[in-house]
C-alpha positions as CSV (number, residue, x, y, z in Angstrom):
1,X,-15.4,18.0,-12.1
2,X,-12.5,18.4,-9.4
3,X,-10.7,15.4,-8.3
4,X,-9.9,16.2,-4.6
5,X,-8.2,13.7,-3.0
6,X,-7.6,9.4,-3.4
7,X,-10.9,8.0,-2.2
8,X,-9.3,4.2,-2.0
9,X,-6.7,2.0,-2.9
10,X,-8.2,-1.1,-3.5
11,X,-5.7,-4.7,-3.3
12,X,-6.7,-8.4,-3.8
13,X,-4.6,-10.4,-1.8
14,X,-4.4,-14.3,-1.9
15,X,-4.0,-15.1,2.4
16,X,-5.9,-12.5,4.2
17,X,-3.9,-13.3,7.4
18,X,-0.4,-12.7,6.1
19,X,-1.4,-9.3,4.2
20,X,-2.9,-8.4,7.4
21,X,0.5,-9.1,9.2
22,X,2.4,-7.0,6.7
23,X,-0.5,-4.1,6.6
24,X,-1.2,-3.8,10.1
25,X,1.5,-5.1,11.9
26,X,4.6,-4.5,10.1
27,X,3.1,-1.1,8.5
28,X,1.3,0.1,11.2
29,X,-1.8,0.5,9.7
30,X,-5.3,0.5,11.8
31,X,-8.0,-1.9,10.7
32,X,-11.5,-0.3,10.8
33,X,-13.6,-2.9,9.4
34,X,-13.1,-6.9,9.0
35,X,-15.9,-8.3,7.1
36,X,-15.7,-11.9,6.0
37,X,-18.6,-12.0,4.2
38,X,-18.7,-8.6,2.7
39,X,-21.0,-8.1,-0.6
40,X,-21.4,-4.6,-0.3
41,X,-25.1,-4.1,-1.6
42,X,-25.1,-7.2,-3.4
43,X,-22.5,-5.6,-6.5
44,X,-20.4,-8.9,-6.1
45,X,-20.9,-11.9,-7.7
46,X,-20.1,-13.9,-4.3
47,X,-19.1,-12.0,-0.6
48,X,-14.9,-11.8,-0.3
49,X,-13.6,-11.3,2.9
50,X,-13.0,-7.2,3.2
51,X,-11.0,-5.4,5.2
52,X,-10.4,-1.8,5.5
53,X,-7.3,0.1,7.0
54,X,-6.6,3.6,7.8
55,X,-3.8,5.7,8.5
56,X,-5.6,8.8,9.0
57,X,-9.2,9.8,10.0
58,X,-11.8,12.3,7.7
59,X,-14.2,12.6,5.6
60,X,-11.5,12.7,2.7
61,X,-9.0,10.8,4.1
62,X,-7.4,8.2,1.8
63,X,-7.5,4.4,2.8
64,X,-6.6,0.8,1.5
65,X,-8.7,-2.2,1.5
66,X,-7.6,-5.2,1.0
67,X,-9.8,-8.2,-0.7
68,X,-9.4,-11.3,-0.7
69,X,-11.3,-13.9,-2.9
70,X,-11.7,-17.5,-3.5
71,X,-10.5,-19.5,-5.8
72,X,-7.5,-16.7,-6.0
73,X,-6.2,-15.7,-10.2
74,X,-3.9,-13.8,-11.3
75,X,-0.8,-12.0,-9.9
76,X,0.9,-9.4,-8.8
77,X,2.4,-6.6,-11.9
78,X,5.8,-5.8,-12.4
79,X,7.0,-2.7,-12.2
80,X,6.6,-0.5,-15.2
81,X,3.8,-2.9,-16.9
82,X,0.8,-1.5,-18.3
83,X,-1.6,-1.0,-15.1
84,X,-1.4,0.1,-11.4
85,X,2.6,-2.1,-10.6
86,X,3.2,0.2,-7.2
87,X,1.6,2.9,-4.8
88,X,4.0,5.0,-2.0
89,X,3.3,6.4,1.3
90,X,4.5,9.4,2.9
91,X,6.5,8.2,6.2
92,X,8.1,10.0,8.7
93,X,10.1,7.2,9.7
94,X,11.6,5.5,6.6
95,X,14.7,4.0,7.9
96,X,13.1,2.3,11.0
97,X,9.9,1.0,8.4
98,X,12.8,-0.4,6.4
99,X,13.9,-2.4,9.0
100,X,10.9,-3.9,9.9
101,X,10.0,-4.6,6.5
102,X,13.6,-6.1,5.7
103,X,13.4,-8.1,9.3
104,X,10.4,-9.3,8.5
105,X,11.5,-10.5,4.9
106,X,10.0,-8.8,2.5
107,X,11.7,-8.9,-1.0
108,X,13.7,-5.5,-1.2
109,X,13.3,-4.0,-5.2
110,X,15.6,-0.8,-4.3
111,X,17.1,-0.1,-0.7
112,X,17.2,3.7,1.0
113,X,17.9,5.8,-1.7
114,X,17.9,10.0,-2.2
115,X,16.6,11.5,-5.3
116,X,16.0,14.9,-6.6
117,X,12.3,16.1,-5.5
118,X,11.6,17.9,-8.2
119,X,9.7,14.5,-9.7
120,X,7.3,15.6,-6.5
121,X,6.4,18.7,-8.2
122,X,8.7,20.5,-6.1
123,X,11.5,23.2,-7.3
124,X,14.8,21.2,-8.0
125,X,17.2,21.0,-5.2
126,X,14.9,19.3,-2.4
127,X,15.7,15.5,-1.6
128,X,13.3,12.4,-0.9
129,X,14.5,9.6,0.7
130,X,12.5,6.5,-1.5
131,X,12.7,2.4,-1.0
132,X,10.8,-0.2,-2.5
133,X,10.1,-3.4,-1.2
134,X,7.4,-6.0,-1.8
135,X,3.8,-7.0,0.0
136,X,3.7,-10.9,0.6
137,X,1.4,-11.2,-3.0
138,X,4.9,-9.6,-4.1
139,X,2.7,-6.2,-5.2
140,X,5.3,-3.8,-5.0
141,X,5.2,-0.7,-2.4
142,X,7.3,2.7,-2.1
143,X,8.2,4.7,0.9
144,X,9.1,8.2,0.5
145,X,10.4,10.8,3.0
146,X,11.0,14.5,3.0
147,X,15.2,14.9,3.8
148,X,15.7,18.0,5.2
């Protein structure tokens, strides 16, 4: 078996309408399905309200989709606990992201900062521009751009 690419990145959220605002509006990303009821062939217990957001088109190409579920449990991981505590994007545009992340309120864990690229897999010497900031669940996301 070859793993080729990140199929899905799969969130529970507890209000639909504000992760939407953060995803969509505030991230950019394009909502390509908004199902209510969605039980996809009957594998859930009850229907949660599914929707699915893409940056890019393809047959391979990686998207996020965000569940949300009633009564809601649990919460959000903190970084460096046992399980899945943060996921980055590639941007082109990290500084003006920032912004609109920061204007809009999220909870900033580490501002604009430049590290070493070799933790890319990258020779040593190259520099990524990384923040971190929080969704409104408080699940933590990363931002990373190329500095040239």
């Amino acid at each position: 078996m070859k793993i080729r690419n990140t199929s899905h990145i799969a969130i529970g959220v507890s209000n639909m309408e504000q992760s939407l605002t953060f995803y969509r509006d505030i991230l950019g990303l394009r909502v390509t399905l908004d199902d209510p009821l969605e039980n996809p062939g009957g594998a859930l217990a009850k229907p949660r309200h599914g929707v699915y957001l893409r940056w890019d088109d393809g047959p391979d190409a990686t998207f996020i989709v965000l569940s949300e579920n009633q009564p809601v449990s649990g919460g959000a991981l903190s970084l460096n606990q046992v399980g899945i505590h943060h996921f980055a994007f590639w941007v082109d545009d990290l500084e003006a992201t920032f912004a609109k992340v920061r204007a809009a309120g999220a909870p900033v864990v580490m501002p604009p900062t430049t590290f070493d690229s070799v933790a890319y897999g990258e020779e040593p010497g190259g520099q990524v521009l990384t923040t971190l900031f929080k969704d409104p669940d408080g699940i933590v996301l990363q931002l990373d751009q190329r500095v040239a």
